[in-house]
N, C-alpha and C positions, 0 to 999 in steps of 0.2 A: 504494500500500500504506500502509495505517494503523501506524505503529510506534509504539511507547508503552512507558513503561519503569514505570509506574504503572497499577497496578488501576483505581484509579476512572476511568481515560482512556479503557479500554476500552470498546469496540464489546460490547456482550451481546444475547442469550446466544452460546455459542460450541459450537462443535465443535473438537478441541483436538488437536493430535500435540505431544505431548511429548519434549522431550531436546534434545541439548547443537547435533548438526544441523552441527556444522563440517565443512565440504566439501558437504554437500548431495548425496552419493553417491547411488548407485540403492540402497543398503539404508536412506538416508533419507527417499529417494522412493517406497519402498514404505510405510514409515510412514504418511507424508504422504498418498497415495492411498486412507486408510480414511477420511478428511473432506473427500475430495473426491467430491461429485454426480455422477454421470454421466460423468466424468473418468477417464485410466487416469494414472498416477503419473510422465510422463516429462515433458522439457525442450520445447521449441521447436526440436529437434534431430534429425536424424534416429538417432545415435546412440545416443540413450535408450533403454531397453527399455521396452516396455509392461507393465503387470501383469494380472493375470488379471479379469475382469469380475468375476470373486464376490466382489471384495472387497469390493463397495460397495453389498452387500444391508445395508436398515435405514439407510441415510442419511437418507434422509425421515421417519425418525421422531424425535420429542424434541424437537416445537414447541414453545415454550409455552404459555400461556395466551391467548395474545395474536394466535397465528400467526406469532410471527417465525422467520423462516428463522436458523436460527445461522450464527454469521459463521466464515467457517475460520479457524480461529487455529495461528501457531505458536506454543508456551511453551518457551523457550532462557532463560541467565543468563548475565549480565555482571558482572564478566570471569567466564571458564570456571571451574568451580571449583575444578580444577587450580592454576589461576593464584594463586584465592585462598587455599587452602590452604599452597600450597607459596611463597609470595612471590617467586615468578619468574615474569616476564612471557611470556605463551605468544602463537607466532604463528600464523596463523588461515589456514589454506588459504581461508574466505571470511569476511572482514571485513565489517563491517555491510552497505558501500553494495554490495558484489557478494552475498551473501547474501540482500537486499531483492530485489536484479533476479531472483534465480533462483527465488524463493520465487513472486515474480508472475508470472511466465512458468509456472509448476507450479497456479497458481491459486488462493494462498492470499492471503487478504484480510486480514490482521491477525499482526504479527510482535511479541508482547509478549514484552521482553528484562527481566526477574527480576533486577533487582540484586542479585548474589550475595555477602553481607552477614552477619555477625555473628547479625543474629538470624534470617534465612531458614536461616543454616545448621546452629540450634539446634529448628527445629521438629521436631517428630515427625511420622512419617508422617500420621498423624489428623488434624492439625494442618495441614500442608501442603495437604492434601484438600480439606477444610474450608474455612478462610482464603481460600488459593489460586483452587483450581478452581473449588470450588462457590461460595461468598459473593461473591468474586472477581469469578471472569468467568463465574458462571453457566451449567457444562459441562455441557453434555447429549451428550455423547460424548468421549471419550479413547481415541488410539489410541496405543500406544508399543512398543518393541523389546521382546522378550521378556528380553535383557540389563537393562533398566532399572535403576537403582538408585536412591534418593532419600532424604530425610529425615536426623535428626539422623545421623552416625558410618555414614552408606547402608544403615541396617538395611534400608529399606523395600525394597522390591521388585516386580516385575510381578503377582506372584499378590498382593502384599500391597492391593496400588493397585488392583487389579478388588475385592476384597473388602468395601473399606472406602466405595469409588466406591458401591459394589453398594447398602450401605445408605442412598443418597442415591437411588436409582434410576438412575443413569445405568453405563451400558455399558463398559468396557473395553478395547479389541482391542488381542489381544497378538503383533504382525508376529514370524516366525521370524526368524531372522538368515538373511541374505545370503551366497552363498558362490559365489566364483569360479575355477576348475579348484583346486577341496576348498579352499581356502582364504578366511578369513572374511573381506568388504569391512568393511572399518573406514577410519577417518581417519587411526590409525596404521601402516596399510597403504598407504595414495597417499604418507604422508609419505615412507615407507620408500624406494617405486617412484621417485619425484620426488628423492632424496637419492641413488637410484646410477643415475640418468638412463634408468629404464626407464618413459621415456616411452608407451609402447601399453599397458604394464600399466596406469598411474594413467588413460590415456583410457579403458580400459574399464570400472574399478570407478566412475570419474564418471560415466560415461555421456555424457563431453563432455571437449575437450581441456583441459588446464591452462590458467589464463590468469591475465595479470599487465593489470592498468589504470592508468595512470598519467599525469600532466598534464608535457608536454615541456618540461625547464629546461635553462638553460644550464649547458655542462659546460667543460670545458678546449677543445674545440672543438679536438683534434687530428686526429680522424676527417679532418676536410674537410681539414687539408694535404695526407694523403698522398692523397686521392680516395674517400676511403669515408666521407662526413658520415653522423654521426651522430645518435639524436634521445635524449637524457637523461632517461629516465623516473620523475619523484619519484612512488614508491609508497607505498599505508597503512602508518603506521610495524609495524601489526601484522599485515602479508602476509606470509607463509607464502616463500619463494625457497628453489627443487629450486638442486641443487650448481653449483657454478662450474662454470663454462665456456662453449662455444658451442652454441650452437640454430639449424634451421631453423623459422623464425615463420612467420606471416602476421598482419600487420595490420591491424588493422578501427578506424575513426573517424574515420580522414583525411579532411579538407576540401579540395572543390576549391582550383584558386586564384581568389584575390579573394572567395572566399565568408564571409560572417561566421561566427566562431566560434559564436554563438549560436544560428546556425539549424539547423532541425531538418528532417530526417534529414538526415544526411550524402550528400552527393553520389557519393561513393567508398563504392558497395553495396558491389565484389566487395573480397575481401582482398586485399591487396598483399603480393608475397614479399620473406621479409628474413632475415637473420640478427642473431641477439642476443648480447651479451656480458651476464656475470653475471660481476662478478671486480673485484679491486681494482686491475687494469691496472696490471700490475709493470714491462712495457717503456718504460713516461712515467713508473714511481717512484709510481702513485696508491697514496691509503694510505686511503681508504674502501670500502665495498662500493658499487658501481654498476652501472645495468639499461640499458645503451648497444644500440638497435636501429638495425642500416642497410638501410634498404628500397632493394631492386633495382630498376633501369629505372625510379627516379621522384627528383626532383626541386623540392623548393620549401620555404615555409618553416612547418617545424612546432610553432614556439615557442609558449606555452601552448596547445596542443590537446590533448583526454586522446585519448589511444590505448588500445586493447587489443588485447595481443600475446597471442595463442593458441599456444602449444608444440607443433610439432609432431615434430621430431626431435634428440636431442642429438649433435652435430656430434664435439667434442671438450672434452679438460680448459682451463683458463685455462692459460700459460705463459709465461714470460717467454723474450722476442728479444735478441740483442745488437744490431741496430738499428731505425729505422723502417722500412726498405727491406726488411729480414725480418719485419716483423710486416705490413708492406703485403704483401707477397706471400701472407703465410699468408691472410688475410683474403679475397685474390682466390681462396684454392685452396678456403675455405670458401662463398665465394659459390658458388661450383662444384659442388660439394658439394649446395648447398643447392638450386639448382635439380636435381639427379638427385634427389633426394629430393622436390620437387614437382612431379616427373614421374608 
């Protein structure tokens, strides 16, 4: 995938879904699926849903002069402009590097991230269009949420943005919003599901389970006294982490043993079962947040390998033990736990 944070970097001309796209949900995969060819709008997953064939009448049209096929572009902004508004640092259910993999697995070729900035946040709708789109990155299609909002104070808006496109000749598509038993799939909705551990809800408005990636460092390495070693996963500082407590995982990236880190594909296809902690681990006095996974029935060493732990059930809250001998035990009655759950 081509990512570029500048105009002129751009791959032109383009086909274009527009918006902010954190989480990568199935109502941003419907977006996404109006500039995609022959494509229906879901993951590399069997979870995903499909979307309806009609959406993708008129793809082929809006060559240019030239015959170039437009390249699929996402158009997002950095930081969110939440973030930059409000001067609090917002965390991202998908961070650039899991955002890139999901967008290319979806079949989009071009992720231009809009540095969201003083003067992009004073432009007018007409302006944004303009500048942006068309001089830009030379849009011969825009698809975006019927919510949209944009331009200086978000006057602008979806009907505003087909109007102004319109005098340029290029197209608009305006995706309905998304709705899961009557309720609207949004970003602030998985946040919500992920923050009181209703794990099956945020897998279904993803269309894929949660997941955290992270490269294995060394921790207090208490895990391994009691028998339950552990693997320390340093995450993106600005990953998104559902509430404290414990999960049944499964692990994907593990490298055999003696395999070099480097090589590619991993030798360990199927996922490995594990349970995770999310917590400041009060029983050893820890006083940070930490993402501790101890994978069942396996054995070796996992020091800088990235892992990605997929969420698949929340177990229980964090709590403090009055010793190790009770916090070993609870651990054993979660492993327990966790396999009846990947049953």
């Amino acid at each position: 995938m081509w990512i570029i944070s500048s105009l002129k970097a751009a791959k032109t001309p383009t086909n274009i879904a527009l918006g902010n796209f954190d989480g990568v949900h199935l109502g941003h995969q419907r977006v996404m699926a109006q500039i995609l060819p022959g494509q229906t709008a879901k993951l590399a997953n069997e979870q995903a849903q499909p979307v309806e064939d009609g959406l993708h009448e008129g793809l082929n049209e809006g060559l240019n002069e030239q015959g170039k096929v437009p390249v699929t572009t996402v158009v997002t902004f950095s930081p969110h402009p939440q973030e930059y508004f409000s001067g609090v640092s917002k965390r991202l259910l998908t961070p650039v590097e899991e955002k890139s993999e999901l967008l290319t697995k979806l079949g989009i070729a071009q992720l231009v991230m809009l540095p969201f900035d003083q003067a992009i946040a004073q432009l007018s709708p007409e302006a944004f269009v303009e500048q942006v789109l068309i001089q830009g990155l030379q849009a011969k299609r825009i698809s975006v949420g019927s919510d949209f909002r944009f331009g200086q104070g978000r006057c602008g808006d979806a009907d505003g943005l087909q109007a102004i496109a319109a005098s340029y000749g290029v197209p608009v598509v305006q995706v309905p919003l998304m709705y899961e038993k009557g309720d609207r799939i949004s970003s602030s909705r998985i946040r919500e599901a992920l923050q009181t551990g209703r794990l099956s809800e945020a897998t279904q408005l993803l269309g894929r389970p949660y997941t955290l990636t992270g490269k294995v460092i060394k921790g207090q390495q208490i895990g391994r006294t009691i028998g339950f070693p552990t693997a320390n996963l340093q995450l993106p500082t600005k990953k998104y982490l559902p509430r404290t407590g414990v999960y049944s995982v499964r692990v994907f990236g593990v490298k055999a043993e003696g395999q070099s880190l480097t090589s590619e594909p991993p030798l360990q296809r199927v996922p490995l079962k594990g349970v995770m902690n999310i917590g400041t681990r009060p029983t050893v006095e820890g006083q940070s947040l930490s993402v501790e996974v101890h994978i069942m029935d396996w054995r070796g060493d996992l020091y800088d390998q990235l892992l990605t732990v997929s969420l698949a059930e929340f177990i229980r809250p964090e709590q403090k033990f009055e010793s190790l001998e009770s916090l070993k035990a609870q651990i054993a009655e979660d492993c327990r736990a966790a396999r009846r759950l990947h049953t």
